[in-house]
C-alpha positions, 0 to 999 in steps of 0.5 A: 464799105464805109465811104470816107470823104476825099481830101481836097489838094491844090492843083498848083502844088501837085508835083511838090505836094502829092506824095504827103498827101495822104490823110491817115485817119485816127481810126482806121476802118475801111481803109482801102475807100479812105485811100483809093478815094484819096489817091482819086483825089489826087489823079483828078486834080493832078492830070491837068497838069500831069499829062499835058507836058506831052501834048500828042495825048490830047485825045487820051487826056480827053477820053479820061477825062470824060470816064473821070467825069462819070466818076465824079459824077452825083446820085440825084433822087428824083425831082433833084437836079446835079450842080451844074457840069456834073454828071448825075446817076439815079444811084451809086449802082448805076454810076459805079456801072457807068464808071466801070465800063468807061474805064474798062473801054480805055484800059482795053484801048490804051493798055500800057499807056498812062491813061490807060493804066490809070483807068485800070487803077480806077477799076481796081478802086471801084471793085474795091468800094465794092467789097470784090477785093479779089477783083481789086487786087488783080486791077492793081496787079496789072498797073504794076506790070505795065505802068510806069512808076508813079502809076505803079507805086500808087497800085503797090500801095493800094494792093498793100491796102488789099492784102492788109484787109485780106489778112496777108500782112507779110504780102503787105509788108513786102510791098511797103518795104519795095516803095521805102527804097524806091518812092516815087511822085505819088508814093513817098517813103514816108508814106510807105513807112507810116503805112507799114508801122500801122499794120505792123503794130499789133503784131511787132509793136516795138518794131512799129515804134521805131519806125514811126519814132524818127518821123515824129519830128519830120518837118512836113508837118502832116509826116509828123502829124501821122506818124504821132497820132499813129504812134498813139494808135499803137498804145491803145 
C-alpha cells in the first residue's frame, strides 16, 4: 500500500482537537495507510498526556513508549546516519519486525489494559501497511473487545477501513452507523458521518448527500472542509 504522510497535530490541543483531526484526502487510495497513520499520529502525540492523569502506569507508559520509538523509527541506507534520538533500521521490513514484536510482547503482557490495547491497535495498523487485512481486522477486533471506548472507537473505525477495502460495505456501515450515536475523544460523529457518506456514495448517492449537505456549514472549518470536497467527490 501507498504510504501517506501523517498530520502533524499539537500536543496542547489534543483533548479538544483530536477527534477533528482526521484529513480526508481529495482522493482516496489507500485508505487504511492515510488513517492508521494518522490516528498513530494522534496516539504519538496524545500519550503524553493522555496516560499521565494515572500516574501508577509509569512502567506501562515507559514500555509503550520505547515500542512506539521502534515505530517511528527511520530506515537509513548505509553510510547514512538516524536524526538524533531516533531509532534507525536498514529497511522498513525490518523496522515493521522490530515494531511488531514490541507490540505484540505489551499486548500479550498488559491485555485489557490502555497500553495494552494500544500496542494491539498498532498491530492491526502495521498488518495492515502490509496488505494482511485479514490479520488487521482480527487486531481491531480484539481492541474493540477489551479496550475501553476511545481506544475502541478508534478500532471500529479503522476496521470500517478494512471492511470498506474488503468489499464489505453494509459491515462498514454498520460500524460507522454505531460511533455516530456513540462518538468518543478520538472518533467523532463527524468523522463517523463523513466516512460513511464516502463509502456510500457510489452506491446511495443521494443518501450520501444528505449526510454531508448539514456539515457543509459546520463551524469546525476542517468538518466543513471534508464534508464539501467529499461532496464534490460524489459529482465525479
Amino acid at each position: 500500500m501507498e504510504k501517506l504522510d501523517r498530520k502533524e497535530l499539537k500536543h496542547d490541543r489534543f483533548a479538544e482537537e483530536v477527534q477533528h483531526s482526521v484529513e480526508y484526502a481529495a482522493g482516496h487510495k489507500s485508505q487504511f495507510a492515510l488513517y492508521g497513520g494518522i490516528a498513530a499520529a494522534i496516539l504519538i502525540i496524545g500519550l503524553g498526556g493522555y496516560f499521565y492523569m494515572d500516574k501508577t502506569h509509569t512502567e506501562r507508559q515507559a514500555e509503550l513508549m520505547d515500542a512506539l520509538k521502534i515505530q517511528e523509527g527511520v530506515v537509513v541506507v548505509a553510510g547514512g546516519s538516524a536524526p538524533a534520538g531516533m531509532k534507525s533500521f536498514p529497511s522498513e521490513q525490518a523496522k515493521a519486525d522490530a515494531a511488531t514484536k514490541a507490540f505484540s510482547n505489551l499486548a500479550l503482557k498488559y491485555s485489557g489494559k490502555d497500553e495494552g490495547e494500544v500496542a494491539r491497535y498498532y498491530m492491526g495498523v502495521i498488518a495492515a501497511d502490509q496488505g494482511k487485512l485479514d490479520d488487521a481486522g482480527k487486531q481491531f477486533q480484539q481492541v474493540i473487545a477489551n479496550a475501553g471506548k476511545d481506544y475502541s472507537s478508534l478500532a471500529k473505525f479503522s476496521l470500517a477501513q478494512i471492511y470498506t477495502l474488503q468489499n464489505k460495505t453494509a459491515d462498514a456501515e454498520k460500524l460507522l452507523k454505531e460511533l455516530e450515536d456513540s462518538p468518543s475523544m478520538l472518533v467523532s460523529k463527524e468523522q463517523a458521518q463523513i466516512e460513511r457518506a464516502r463509502i456510500i456514495g457510489k452506491t446511495k448517492p443521494e443518501e450520501a448527500r444528505k449526510i454531508l449537505e448539514p456539515l457543509r456549514s459546520s463551524e469546525r472549518s476542517l468538518v466543513s472542509r471534508t464534508a464539501i470536497s467529499t461532496l464534490a467527490e460524489l459529482g465525479k
